[in-house]
Kinemage of the C-alpha trace (Angstrom):
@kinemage 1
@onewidth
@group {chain A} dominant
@subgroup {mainchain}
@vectorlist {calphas} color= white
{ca unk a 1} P 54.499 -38.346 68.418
{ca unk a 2} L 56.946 -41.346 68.454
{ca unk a 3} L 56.510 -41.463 72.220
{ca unk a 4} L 52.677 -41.411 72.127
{ca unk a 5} L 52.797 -44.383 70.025
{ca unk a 6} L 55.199 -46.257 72.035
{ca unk a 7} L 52.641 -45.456 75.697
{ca unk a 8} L 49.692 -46.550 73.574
{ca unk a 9} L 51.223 -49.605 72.294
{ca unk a 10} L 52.329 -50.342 75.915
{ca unk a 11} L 48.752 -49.695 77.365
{ca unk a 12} L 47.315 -51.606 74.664
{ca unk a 13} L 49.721 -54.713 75.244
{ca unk a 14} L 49.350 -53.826 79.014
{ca unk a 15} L 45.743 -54.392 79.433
{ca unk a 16} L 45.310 -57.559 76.627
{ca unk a 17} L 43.475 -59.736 78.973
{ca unk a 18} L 40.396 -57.776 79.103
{ca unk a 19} L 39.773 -58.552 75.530
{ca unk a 20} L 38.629 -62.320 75.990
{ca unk a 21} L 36.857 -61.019 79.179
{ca unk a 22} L 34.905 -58.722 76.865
{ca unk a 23} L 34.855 -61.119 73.952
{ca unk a 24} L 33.175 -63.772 76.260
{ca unk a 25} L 30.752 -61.232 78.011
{ca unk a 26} L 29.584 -60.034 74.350
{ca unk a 27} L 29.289 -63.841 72.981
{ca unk a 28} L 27.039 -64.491 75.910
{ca unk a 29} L 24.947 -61.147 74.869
{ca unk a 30} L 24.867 -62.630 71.817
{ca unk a 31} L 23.938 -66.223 72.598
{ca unk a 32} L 21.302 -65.665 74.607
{ca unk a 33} L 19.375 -63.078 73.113
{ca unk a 34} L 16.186 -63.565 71.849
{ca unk a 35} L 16.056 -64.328 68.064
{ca unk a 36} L 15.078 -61.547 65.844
{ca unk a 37} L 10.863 -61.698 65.333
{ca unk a 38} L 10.415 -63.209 61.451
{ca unk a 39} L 9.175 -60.429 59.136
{ca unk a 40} L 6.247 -62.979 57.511
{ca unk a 41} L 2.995 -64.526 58.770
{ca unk a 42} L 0.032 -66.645 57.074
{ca unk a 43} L -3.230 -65.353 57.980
{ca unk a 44} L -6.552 -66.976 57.324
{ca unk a 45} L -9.127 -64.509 55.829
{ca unk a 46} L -12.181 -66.394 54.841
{ca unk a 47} L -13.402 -65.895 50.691
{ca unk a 48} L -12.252 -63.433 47.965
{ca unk a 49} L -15.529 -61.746 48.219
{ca unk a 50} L -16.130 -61.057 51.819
{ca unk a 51} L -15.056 -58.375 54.224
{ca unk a 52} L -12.508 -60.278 55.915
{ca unk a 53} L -10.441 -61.241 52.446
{ca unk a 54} L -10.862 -57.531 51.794
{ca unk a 55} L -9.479 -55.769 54.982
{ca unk a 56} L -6.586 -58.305 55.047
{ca unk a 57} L -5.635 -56.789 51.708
{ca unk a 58} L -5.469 -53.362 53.375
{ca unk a 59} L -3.623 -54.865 56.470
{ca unk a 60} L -1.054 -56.472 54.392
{ca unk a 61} L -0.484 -53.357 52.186
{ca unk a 62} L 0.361 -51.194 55.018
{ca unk a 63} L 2.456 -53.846 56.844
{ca unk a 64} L 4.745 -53.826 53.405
{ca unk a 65} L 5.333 -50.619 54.141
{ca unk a 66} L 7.356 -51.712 57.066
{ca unk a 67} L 9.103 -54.275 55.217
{ca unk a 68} L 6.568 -57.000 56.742
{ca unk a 69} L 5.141 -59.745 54.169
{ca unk a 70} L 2.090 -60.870 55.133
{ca unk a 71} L 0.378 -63.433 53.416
{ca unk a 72} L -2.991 -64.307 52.216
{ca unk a 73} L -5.027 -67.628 53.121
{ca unk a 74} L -8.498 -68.163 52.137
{ca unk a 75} L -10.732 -70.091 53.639
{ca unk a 76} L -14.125 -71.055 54.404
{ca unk a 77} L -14.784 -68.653 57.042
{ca unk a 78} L -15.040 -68.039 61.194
{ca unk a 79} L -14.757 -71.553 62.041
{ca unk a 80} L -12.326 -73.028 59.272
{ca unk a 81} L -9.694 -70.324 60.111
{ca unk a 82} L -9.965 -71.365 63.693
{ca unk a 83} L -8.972 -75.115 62.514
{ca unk a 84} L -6.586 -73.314 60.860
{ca unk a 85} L -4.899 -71.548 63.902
{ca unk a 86} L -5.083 -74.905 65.539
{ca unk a 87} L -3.547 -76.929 63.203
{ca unk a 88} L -0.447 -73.906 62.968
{ca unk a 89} L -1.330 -73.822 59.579
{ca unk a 90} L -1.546 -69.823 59.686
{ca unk a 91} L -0.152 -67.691 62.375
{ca unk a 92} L -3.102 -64.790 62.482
{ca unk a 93} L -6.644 -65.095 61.454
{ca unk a 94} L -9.969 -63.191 61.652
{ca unk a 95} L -12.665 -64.987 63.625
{ca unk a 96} L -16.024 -63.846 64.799
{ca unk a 97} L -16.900 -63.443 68.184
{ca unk a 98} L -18.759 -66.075 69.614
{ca unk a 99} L -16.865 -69.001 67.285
{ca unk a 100} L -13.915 -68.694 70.022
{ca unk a 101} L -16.637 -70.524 72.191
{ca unk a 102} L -17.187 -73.058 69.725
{ca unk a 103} L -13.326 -74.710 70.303
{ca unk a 104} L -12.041 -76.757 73.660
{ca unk a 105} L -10.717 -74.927 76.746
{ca unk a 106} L -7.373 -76.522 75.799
{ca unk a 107} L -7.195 -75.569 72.149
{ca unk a 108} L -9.108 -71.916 73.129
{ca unk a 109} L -5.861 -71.588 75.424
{ca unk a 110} L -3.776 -71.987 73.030
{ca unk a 111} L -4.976 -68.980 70.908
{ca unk a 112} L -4.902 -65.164 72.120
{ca unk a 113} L -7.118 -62.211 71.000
{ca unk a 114} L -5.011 -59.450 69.399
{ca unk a 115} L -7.956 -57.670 69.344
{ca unk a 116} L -11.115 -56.447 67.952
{ca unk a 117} L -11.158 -55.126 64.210
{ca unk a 118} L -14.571 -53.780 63.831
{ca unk a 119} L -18.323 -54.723 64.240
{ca unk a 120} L -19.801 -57.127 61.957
{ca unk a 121} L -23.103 -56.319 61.333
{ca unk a 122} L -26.220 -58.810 60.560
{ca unk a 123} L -28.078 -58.359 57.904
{ca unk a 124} L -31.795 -59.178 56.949
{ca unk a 125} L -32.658 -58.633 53.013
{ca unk a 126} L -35.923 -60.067 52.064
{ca unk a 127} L -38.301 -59.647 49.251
{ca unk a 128} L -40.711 -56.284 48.652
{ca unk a 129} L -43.423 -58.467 48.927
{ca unk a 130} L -42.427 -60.539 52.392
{ca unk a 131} L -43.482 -58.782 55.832
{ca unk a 132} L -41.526 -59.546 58.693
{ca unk a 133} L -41.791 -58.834 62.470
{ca unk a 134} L -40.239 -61.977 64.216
{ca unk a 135} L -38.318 -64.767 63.023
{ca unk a 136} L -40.936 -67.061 63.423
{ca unk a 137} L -42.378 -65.184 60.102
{ca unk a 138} L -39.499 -66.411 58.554
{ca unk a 139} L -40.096 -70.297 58.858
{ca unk a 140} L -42.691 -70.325 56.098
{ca unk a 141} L -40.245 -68.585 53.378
{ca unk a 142} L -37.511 -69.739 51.140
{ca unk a 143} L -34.675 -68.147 53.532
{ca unk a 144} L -30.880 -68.805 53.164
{ca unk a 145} L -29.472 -68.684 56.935
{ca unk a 146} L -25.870 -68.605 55.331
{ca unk a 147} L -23.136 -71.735 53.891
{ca unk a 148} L -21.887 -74.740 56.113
{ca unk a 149} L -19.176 -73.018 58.885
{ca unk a 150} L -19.738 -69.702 58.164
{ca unk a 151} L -20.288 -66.707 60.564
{ca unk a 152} L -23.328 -66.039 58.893
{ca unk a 153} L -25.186 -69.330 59.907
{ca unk a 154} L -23.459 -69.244 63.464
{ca unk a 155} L -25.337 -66.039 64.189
{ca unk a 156} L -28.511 -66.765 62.435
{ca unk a 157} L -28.220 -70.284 64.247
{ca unk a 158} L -27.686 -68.386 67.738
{ca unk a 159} L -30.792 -66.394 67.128
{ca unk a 160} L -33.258 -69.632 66.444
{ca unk a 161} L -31.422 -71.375 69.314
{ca unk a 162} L -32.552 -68.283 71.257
{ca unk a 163} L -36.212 -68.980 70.273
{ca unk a 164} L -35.773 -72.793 70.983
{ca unk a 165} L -35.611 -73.394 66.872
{ca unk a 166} L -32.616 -75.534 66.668
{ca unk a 167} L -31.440 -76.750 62.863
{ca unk a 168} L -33.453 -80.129 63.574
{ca unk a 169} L -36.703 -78.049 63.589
{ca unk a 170} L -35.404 -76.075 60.000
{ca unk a 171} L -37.944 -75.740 57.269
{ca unk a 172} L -37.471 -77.720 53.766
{ca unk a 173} L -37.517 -74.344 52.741
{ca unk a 174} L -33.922 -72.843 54.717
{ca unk a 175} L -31.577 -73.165 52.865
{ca unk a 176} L -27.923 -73.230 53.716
{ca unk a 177} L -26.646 -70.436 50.808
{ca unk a 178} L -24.828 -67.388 51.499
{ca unk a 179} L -22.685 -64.940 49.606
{ca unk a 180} L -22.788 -64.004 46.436
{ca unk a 181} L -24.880 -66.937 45.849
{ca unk a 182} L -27.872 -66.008 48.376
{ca unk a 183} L -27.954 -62.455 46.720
{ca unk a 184} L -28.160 -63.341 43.226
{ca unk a 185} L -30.805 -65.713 44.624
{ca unk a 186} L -32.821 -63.503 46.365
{ca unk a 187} L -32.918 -60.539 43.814
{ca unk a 188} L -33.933 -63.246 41.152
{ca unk a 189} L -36.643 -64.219 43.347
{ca unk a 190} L -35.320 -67.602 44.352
{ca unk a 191} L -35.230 -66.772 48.029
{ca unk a 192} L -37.640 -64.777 49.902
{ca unk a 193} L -35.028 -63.700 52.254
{ca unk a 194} L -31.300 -63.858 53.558
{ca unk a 195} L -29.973 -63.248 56.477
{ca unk a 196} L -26.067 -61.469 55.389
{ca unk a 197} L -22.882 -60.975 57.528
{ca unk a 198} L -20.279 -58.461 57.064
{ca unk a 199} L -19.264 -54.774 57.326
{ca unk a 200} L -21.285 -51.651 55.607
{ca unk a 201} L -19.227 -51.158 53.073
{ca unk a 202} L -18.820 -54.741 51.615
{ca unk a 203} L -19.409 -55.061 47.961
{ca unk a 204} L -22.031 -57.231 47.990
{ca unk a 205} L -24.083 -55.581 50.510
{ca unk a 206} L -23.958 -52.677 48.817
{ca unk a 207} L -25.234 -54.197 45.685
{ca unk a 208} L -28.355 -55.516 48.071
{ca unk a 209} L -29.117 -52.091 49.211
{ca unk a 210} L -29.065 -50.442 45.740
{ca unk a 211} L -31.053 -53.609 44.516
{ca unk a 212} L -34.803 -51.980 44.080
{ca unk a 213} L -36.121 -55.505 44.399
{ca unk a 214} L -35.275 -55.925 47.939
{ca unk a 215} L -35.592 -53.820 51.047
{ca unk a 216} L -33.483 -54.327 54.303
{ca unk a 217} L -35.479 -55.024 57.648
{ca unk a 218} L -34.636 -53.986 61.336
{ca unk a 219} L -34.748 -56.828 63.906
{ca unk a 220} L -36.550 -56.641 67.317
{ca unk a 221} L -36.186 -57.931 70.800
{ca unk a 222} L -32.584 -56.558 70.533
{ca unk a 223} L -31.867 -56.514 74.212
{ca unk a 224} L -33.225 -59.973 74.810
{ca unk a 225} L -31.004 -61.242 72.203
{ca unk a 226} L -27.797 -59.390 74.020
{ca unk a 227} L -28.853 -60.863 77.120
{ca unk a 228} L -28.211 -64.509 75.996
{ca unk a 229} L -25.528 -63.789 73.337
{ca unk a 230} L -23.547 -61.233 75.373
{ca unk a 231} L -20.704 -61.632 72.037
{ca unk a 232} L -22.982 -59.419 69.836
{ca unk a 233} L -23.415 -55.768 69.841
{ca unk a 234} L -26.637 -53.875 69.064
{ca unk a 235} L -25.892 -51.608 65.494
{ca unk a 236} L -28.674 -48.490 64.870
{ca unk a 237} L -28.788 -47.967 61.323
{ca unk a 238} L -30.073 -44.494 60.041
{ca unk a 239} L -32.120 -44.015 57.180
{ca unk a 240} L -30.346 -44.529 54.281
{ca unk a 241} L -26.989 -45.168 55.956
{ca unk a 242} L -26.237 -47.825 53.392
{ca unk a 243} L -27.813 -46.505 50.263
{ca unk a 244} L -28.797 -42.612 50.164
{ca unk a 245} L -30.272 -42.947 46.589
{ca unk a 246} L -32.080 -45.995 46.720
{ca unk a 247} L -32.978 -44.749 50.900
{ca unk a 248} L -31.530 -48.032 51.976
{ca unk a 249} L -32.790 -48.752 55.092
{ca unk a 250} L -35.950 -46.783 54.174
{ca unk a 251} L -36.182 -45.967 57.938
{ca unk a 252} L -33.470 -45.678 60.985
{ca unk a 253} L -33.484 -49.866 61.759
{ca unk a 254} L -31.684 -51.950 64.703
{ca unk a 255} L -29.817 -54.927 63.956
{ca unk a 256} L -27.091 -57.080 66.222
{ca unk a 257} L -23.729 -58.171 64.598
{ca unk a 258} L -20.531 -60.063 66.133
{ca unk a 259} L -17.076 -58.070 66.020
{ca unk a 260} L -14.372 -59.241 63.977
{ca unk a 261} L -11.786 -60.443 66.010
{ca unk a 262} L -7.733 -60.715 65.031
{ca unk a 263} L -6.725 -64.157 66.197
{ca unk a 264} L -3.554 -65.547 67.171
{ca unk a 265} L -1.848 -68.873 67.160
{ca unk a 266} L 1.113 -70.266 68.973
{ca unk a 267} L 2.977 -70.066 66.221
{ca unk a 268} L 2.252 -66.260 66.314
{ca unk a 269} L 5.428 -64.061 67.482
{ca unk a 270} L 4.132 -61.941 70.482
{ca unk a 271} L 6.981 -59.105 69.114
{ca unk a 272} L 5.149 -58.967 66.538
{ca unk a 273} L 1.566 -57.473 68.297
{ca unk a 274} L 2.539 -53.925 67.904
{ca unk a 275} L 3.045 -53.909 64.384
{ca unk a 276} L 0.367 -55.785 63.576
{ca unk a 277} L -1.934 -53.692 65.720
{ca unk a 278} L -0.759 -50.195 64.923
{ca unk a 279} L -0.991 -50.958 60.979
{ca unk a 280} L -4.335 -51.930 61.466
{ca unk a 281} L -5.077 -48.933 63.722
{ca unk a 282} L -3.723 -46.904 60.675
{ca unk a 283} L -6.363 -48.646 58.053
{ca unk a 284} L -9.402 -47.944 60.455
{ca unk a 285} L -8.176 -44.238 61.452
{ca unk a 286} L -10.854 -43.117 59.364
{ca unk a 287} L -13.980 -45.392 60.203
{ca unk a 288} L -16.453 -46.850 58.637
{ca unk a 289} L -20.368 -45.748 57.894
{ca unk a 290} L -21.361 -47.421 60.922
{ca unk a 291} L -17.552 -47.590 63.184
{ca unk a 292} L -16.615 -43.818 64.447
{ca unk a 293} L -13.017 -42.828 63.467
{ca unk a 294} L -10.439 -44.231 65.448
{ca unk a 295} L -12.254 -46.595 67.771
{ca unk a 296} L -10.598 -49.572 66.347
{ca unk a 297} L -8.197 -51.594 66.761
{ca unk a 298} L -9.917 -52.298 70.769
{ca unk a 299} L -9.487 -54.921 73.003
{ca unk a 300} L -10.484 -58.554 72.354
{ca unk a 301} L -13.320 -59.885 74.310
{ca unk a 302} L -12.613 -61.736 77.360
{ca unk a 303} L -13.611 -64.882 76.143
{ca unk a 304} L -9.759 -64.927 74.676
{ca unk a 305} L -6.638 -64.430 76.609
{ca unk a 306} L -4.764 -61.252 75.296
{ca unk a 307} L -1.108 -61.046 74.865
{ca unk a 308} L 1.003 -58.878 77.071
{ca unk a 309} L 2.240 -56.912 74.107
{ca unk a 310} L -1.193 -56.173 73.169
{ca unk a 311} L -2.092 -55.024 76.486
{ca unk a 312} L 0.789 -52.735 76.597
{ca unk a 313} L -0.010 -51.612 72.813
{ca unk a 314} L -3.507 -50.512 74.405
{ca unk a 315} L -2.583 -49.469 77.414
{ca unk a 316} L 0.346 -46.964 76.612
{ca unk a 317} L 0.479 -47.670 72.638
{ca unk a 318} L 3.777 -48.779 70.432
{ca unk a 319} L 7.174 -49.739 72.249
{ca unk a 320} L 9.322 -46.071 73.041
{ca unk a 321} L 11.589 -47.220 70.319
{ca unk a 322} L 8.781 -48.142 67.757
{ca unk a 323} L 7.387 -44.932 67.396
{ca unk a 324} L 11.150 -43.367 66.395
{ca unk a 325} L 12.828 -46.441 64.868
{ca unk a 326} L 11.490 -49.180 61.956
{ca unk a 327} L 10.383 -51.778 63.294
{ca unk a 328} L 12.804 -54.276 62.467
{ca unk a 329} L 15.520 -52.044 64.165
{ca unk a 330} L 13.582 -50.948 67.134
{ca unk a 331} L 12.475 -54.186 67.792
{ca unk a 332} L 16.484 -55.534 67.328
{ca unk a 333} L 17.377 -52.669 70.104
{ca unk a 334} L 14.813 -53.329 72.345
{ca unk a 335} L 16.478 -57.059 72.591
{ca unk a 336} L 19.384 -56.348 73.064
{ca unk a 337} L 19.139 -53.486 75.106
{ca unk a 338} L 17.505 -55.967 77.919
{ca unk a 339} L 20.568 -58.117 77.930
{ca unk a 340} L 23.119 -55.189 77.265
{ca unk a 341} L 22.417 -53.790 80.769
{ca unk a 342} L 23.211 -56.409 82.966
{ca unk a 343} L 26.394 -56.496 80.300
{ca unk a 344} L 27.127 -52.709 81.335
{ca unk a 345} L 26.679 -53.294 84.947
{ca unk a 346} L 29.295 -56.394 85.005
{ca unk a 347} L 31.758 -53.804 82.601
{ca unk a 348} L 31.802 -51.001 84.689
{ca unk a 349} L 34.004 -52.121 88.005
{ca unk a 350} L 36.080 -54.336 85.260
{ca unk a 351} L 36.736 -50.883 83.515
{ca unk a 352} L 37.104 -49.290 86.617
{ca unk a 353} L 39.595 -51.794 87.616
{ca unk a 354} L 42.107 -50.999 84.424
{ca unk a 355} L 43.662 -48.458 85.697
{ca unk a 356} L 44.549 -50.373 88.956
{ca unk a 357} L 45.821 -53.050 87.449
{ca unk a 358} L 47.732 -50.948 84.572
{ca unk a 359} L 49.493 -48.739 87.130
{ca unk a 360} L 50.750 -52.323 89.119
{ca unk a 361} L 52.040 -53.955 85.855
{ca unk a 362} L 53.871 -51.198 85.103
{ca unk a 363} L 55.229 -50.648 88.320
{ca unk a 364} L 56.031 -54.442 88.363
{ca unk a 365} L 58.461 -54.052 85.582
{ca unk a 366} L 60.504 -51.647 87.937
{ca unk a 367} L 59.974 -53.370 91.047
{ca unk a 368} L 61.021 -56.734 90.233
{ca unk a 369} L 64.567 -55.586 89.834
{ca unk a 370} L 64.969 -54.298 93.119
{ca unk a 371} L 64.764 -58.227 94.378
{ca unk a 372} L 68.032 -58.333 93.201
{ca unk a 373} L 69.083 -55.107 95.034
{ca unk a 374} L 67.868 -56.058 97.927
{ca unk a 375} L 69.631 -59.569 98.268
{ca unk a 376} L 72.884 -57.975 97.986
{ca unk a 377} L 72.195 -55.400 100.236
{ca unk a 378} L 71.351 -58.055 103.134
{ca unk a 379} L 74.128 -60.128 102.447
{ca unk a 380} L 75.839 -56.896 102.922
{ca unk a 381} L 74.692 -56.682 105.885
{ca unk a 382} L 75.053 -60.044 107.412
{ca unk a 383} L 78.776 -60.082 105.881
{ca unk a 384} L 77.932 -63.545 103.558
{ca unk a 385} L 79.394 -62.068 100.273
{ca unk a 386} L 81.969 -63.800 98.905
{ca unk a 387} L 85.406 -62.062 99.223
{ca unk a 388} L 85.926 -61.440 95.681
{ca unk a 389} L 83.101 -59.148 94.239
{ca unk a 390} L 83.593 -59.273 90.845
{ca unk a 391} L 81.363 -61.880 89.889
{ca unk a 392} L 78.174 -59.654 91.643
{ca unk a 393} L 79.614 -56.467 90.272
{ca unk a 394} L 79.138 -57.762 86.667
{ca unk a 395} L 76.195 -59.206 87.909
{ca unk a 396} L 74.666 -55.413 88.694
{ca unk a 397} L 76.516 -54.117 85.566
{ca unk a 398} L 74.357 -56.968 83.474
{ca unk a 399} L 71.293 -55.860 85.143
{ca unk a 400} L 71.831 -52.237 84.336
{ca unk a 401} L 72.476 -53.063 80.722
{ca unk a 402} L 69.100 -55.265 80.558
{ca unk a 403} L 67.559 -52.149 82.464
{ca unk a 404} L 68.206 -49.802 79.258
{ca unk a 405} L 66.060 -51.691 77.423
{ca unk a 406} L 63.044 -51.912 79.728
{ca unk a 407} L 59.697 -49.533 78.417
{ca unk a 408} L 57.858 -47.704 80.729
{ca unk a 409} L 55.615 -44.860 79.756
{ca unk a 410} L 56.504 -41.533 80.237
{ca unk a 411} L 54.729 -40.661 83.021
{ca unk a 412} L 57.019 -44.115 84.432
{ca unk a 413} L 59.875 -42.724 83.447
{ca unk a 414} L 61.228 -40.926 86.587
{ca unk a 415} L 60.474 -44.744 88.858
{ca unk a 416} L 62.792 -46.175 85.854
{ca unk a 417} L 65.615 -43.438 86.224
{ca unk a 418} L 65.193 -44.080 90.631
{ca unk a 419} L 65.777 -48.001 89.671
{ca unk a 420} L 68.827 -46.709 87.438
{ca unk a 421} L 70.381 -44.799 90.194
{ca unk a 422} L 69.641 -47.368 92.732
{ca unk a 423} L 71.276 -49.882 90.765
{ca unk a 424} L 74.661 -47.657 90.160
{ca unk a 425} L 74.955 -46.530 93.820
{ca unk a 426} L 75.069 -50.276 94.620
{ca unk a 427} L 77.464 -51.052 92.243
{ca unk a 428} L 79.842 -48.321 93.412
{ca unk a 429} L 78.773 -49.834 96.843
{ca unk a 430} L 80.102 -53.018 95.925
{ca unk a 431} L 83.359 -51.206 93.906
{ca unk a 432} L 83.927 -49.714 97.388
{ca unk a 433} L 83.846 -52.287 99.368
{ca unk a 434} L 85.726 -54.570 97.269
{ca unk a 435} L 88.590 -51.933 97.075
{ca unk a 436} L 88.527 -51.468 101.133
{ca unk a 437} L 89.154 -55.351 100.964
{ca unk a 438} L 92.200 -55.240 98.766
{ca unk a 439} L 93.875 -52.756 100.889
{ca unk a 440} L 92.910 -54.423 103.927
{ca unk a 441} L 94.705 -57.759 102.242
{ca unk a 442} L 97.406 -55.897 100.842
{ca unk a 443} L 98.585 -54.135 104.306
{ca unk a 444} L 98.526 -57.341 106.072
């Protein structure tokens, strides 16, 4: 066991100089790895009360599940989380299609869709007493086309635009309300109608549809609307889809709606995209009254530039590591994995080359003795040595001394015991030949 030790100390002290090569190789790894992704984002989510603020709260849930702290900005809506992205003031953001348009090619650049979260649906609530066909019946009413930047009134203001009634041309009688404010308004009888963005199963539309003072209306001309505002979708709407006891619609209806979008700013972590995206695919698995199970998360529209991890996400769904490993491991791995293989490749010949190298340095501790050998064997042979051999005798008999002391390994051992019967057989070379010189002198 003694010996073992010994050979593994000497292999260990043997091969020594590949441990700065490796140290240097693995501080390199190290140094120019990507960061870690951070484990917190800001997103913008638009008010307390509206369908936005209320499937962030379901995103952020799940994403604590993963360790992943995601937090909550209000704001104004569509077009004051957009300012927000800008400004790097949140990292993620909901937006509605069609607001994207609204920003400069430069600062539009500068964002990327994640992708889309589900269809936002518009909404037309109006009086018992009000009939409606167009929306030119609506310019003689009291009518709240949504508040100041929301995605309520850039819809509604899309749709007059489309029938050449821009905001100069609005009625005294528009007004710009929305919310909660609009629907307490219009079941009191202080609106005749208001137009209402946001998904089916938003709080406050479903106080509107089980309101018995108000009735929800289908619009028409559907397709020409789609062909000049290609962002919005066309939504059927079966009877009583909303409200079964109150029959809200009272009749299958067709409406348009945006899709809300998951927005990205440059301050966004690309890494990131597959979390994101795959907790929000697990808070729509099951739908919605009007979105089929499992359609969304689906791809942004191509008025946004998409991020290669999303495209990846859709295309062939999480990272191989993802779906095994947390996320904050998997996503460690995955980095260093990309730099550990070049790593491996430049490892392997200078592991190959240890044994090489191991096998000569050992060898060189037997070797370099035979120098010595060999000088006195060619002054032997060219007759230079000096007549009185003592002084190389001792010489050798120093050298064989200093030779018990030299450690090979075992499997060395029988080069060492050569070198130590080498070095004796010149010796009694030298013993010889000195003798043959004394008698030579001494019969003379």
């Amino acid at each position: 066991m003694r010996r073992i030790l010994r050979d593994l100390k000497i292999m260990l002290m043997t091969n020594l100089w590949i441990v700065p090569v490796v140290a240097a190789l693995v501080g390199a790894l190290f140094y120019f790895v990507a960061p870690p992704p951070p484990m917190h984002a800001r997103m913008a989510t638009g008010a307390p009360s509206g369908g936005y603020h209320a499937f962030a709260e379901r995103l952020r849930d799940e994403l604590e599940k993963q360790g992943f702290t995601l937090e909550l900005v209000q704001s104004r809506g569509s077009q004051d989380n957009l300012t927000k992205l800008e400004s790097n003031e949140v990292q993620l953001a909901l937006v509605q299609s069609g607001q994207e348009l609204n920003v400069s090619d430069e600062e539009r650049e500068k964002l990327a869709g994640l992708g889309v979260m589900y269809r936002e649906p518009l909404w037309l609530f109006t009086s018992r007493k009000v009939k409606f066909e167009h929306l030119s019946d609506l310019m003689s009413l009291r009518l709240g086309v949504g508040t100041e930047n929301s995605g309520t009134l850039a819809v509604t203001s899309a749709l007059f635009e489309a029938n050449r009634i821009d905001s100069t041309q609005y009625p005294a009688t528009w007004q710009k309300v929305g919310g909660s404010r609009a629907a307490n308004a219009l079941i009191a009888g202080e609106l005749d109608a208001a137009f209402f963005v946001g998904p089916a199963e938003n709080a406050l539309i479903q106080r509107l549809a089980a309101s018995p003072d108000v009735r929800l209306v289908s619009l028409r001309r559907t397709s020409a609307y789609l062909a000049r505002l290609p962002y919005l979708s066309e939504l059927q709407v079966g009877e009583g889809m909303l409200d079964m006891a109150q029959n809200t619609p009272e009749s299958d209806i067709v409406t348009l709606g945006p899709v809300a979008t998951l927005v990205s700013g440059e301050s966004f972590h690309p890494s990131l995209t597959p979390l994101i995206l795959e907790a929000a695919r697990t808070v729509l698995k099951n739908g919605s009254l009007l979105d089929p199970a499992g359609q969304y998360p689906a791809r942004p529209p191509l008025s946004l530039k998409t991020l290669s991890e999303a495209d990846y996400y859709y295309d062939k769904g999480l990272p191989i590591l993802q779906r095994y490993l947390p996320f904050r491991i998997a996503s460690l791995a995955d980095r260093y994995i990309i730099l550990a293989i070049p790593l491996l490749v430049l490892l392997f010949p200078l592991f190959k080359a240890i044994g090489p190298i191991y096998q000569w340095r050992i060898r060189a501790r037997i070797y370099r003795w035979y120098k010595h050998l060999r000088e006195i064997d060619q002054r032997l042979y060219k007759g230079t040595l000096p007549n009185d051999l003592s002084a190389e005798i001792s010489r050798l008999e120093q050298l064989e001394d200093e030779l018990a002391r030299v450690e090979v390994p075992l499997s060395y051992s029988n080069e060492l015991y050569e070198l130590h019967m080498h070095l004796r057989y010149m010796i009694e070379r030298l013993q010889s030949y000195q003798q043959r010189e004394l008698k030579s002198q001494e019969a003379s």
